[in-house]
PyMOL commands that place a pseudoatom at each C-alpha (Angstrom):
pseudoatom trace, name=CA, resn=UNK, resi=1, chain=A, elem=C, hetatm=0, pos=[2.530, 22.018, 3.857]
pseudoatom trace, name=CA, resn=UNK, resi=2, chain=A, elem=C, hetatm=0, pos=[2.807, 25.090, 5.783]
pseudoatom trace, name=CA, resn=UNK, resi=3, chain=A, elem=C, hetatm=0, pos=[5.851, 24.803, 6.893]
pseudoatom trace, name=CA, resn=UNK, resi=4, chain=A, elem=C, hetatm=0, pos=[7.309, 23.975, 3.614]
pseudoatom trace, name=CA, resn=UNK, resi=5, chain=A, elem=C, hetatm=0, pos=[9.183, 26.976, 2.091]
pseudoatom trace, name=CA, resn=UNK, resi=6, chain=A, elem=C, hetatm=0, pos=[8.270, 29.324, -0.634]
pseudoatom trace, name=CA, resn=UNK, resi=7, chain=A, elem=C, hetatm=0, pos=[10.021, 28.306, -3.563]
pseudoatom trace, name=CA, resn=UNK, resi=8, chain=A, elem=C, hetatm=0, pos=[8.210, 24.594, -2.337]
pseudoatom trace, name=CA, resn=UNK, resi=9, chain=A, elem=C, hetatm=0, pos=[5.002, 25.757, -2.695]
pseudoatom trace, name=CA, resn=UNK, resi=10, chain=A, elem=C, hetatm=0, pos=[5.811, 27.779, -5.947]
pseudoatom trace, name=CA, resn=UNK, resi=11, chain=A, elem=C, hetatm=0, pos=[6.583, 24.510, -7.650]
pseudoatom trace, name=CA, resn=UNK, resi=12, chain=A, elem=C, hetatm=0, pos=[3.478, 22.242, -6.174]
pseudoatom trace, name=CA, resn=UNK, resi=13, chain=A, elem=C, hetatm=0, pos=[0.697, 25.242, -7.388]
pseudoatom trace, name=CA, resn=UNK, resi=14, chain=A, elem=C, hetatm=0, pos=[2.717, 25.203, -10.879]
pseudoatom trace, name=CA, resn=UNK, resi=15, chain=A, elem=C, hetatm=0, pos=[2.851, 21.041, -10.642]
pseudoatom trace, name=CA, resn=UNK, resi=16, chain=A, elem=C, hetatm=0, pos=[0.643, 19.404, -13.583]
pseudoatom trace, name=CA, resn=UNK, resi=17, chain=A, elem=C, hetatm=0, pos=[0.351, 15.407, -14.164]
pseudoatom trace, name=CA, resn=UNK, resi=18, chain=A, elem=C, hetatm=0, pos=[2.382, 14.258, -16.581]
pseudoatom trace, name=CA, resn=UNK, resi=19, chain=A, elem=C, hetatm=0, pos=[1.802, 13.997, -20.407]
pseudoatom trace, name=CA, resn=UNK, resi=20, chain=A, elem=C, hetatm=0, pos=[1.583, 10.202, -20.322]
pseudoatom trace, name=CA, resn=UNK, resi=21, chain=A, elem=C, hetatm=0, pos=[-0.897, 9.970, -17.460]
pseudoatom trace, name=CA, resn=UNK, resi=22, chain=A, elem=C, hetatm=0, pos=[-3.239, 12.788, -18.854]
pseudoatom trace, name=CA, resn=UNK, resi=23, chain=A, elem=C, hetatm=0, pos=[-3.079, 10.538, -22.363]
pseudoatom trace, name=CA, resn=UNK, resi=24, chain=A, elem=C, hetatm=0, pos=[-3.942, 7.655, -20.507]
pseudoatom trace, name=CA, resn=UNK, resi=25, chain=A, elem=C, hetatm=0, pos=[-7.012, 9.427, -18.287]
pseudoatom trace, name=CA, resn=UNK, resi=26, chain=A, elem=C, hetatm=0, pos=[-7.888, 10.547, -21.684]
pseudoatom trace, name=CA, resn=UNK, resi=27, chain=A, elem=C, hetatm=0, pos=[-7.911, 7.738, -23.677]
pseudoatom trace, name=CA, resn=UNK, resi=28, chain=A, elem=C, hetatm=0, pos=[-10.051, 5.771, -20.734]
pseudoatom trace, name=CA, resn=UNK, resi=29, chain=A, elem=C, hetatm=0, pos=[-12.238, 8.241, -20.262]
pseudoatom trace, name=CA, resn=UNK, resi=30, chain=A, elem=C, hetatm=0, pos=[-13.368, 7.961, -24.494]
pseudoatom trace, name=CA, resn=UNK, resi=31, chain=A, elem=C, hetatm=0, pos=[-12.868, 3.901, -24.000]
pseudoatom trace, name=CA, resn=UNK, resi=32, chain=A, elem=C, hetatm=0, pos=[-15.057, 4.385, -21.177]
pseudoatom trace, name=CA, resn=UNK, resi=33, chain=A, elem=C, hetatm=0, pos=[-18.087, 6.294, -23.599]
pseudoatom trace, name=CA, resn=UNK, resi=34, chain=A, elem=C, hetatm=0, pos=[-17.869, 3.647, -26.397]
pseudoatom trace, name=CA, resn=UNK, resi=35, chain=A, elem=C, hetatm=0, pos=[-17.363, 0.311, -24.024]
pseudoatom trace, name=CA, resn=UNK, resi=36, chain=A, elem=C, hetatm=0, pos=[-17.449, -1.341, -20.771]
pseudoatom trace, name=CA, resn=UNK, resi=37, chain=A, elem=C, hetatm=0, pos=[-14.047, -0.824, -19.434]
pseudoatom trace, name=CA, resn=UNK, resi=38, chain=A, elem=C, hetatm=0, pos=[-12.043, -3.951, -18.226]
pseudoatom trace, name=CA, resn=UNK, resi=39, chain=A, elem=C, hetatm=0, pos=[-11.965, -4.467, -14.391]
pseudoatom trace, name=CA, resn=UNK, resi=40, chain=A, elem=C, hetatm=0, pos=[-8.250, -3.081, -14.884]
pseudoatom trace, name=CA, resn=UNK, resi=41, chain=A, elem=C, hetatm=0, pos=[-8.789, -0.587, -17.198]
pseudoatom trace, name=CA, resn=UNK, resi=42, chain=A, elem=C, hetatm=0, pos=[-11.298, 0.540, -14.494]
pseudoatom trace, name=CA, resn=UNK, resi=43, chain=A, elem=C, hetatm=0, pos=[-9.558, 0.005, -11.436]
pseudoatom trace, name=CA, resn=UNK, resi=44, chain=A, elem=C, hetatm=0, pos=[-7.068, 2.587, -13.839]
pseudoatom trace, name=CA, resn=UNK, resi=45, chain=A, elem=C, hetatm=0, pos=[-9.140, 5.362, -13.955]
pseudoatom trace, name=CA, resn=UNK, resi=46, chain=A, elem=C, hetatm=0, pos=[-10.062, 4.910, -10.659]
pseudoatom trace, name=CA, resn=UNK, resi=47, chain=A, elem=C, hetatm=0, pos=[-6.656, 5.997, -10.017]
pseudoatom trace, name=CA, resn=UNK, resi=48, chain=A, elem=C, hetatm=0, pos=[-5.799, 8.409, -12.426]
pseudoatom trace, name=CA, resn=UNK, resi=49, chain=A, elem=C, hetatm=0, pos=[-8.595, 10.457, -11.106]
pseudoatom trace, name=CA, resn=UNK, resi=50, chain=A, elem=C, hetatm=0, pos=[-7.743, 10.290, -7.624]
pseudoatom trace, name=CA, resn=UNK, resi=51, chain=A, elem=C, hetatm=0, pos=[-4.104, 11.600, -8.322]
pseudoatom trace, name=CA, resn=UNK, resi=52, chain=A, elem=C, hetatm=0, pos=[-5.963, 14.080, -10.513]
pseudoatom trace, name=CA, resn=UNK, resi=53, chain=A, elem=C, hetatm=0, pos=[-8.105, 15.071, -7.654]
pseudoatom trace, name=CA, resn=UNK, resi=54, chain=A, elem=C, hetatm=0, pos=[-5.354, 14.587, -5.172]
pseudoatom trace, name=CA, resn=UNK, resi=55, chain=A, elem=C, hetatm=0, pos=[-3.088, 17.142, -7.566]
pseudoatom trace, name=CA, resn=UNK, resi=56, chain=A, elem=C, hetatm=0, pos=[-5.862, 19.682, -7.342]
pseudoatom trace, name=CA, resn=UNK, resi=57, chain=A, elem=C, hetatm=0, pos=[-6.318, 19.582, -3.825]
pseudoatom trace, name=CA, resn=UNK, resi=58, chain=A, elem=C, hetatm=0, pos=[-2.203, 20.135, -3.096]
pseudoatom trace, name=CA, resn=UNK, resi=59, chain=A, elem=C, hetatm=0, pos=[-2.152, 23.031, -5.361]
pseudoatom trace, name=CA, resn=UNK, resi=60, chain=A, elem=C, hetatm=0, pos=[-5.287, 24.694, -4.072]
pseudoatom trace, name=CA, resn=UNK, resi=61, chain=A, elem=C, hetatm=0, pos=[-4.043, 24.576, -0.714]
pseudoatom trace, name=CA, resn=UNK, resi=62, chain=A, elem=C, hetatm=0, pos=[-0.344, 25.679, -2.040]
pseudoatom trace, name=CA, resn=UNK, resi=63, chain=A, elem=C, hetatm=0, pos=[-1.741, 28.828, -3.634]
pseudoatom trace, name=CA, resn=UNK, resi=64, chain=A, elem=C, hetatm=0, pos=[-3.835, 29.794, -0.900]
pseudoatom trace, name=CA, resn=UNK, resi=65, chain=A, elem=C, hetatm=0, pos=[-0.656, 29.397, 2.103]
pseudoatom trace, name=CA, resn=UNK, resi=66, chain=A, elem=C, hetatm=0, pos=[1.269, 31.296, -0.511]
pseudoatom trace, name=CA, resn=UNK, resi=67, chain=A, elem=C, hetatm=0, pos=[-1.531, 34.211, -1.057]
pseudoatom trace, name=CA, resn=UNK, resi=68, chain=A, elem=C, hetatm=0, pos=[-1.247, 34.348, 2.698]
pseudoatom trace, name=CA, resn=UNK, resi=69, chain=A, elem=C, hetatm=0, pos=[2.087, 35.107, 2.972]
pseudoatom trace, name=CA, resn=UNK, resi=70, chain=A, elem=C, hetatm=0, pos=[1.812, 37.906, 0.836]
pseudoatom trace, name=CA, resn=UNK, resi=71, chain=A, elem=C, hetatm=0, pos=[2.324, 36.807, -2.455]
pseudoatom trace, name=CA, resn=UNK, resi=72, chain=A, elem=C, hetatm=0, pos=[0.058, 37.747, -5.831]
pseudoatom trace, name=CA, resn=UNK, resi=73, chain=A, elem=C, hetatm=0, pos=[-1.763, 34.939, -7.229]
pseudoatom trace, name=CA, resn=UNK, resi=74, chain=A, elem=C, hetatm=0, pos=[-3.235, 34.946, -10.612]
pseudoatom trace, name=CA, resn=UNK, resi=75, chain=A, elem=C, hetatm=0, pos=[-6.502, 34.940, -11.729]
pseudoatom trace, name=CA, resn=UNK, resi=76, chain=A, elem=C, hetatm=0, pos=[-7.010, 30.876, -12.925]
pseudoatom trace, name=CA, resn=UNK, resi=77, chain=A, elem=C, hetatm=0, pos=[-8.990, 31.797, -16.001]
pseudoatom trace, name=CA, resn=UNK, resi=78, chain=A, elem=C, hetatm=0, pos=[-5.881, 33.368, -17.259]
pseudoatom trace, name=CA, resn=UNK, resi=79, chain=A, elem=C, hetatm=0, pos=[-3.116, 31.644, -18.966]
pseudoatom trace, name=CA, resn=UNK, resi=80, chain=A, elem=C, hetatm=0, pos=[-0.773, 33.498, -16.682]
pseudoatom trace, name=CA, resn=UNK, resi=81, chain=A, elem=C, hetatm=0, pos=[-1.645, 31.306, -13.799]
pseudoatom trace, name=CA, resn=UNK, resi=82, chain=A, elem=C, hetatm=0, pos=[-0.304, 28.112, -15.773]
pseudoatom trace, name=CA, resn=UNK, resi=83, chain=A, elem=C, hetatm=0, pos=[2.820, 29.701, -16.595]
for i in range(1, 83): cmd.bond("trace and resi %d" % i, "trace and resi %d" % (i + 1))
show_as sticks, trace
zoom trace
């Protein structure tokens, strides 16, 4: 990633999941707290939350190359830094 340009980086430290897959973690997740989950619906979330973790990880590392090179980041508890 560090060689990746500016405007790169911009867009993977903005980057959420989309809609659908956060729905989906979200509806497994309650499944999860009222049932056994299926060996699918298991081997699902399994998966959602590694591209959730993987997702965090990226952008992490995207705002702090970009802080580096000079750029402002905001403060996360802000809703500035999601916009």
């Amino acid at each position: 990633m560090q060689s990746m340009s500016d405007e790169m980086l911009w867009r993977i430290a903005r980057s959420v999941l989309p809609t659908k897959r956060i729905e989906l973690y979200d509806m497994l997740l309650e499944t999860k707290e009222q049932r056994t989950l299926s060996p699918s619906e298991d081997e699902q979330l399994e998966i959602l939350h590694e591209e959730s973790d993987m997702l965090m990880i990226r952008k992490s590392y995207a705002w702090a190359l970009l802080k580096s090179r000079g750029f402002e980041i905001p403060d996360p508890y802000t809703a500035e830094a999601y916009e």
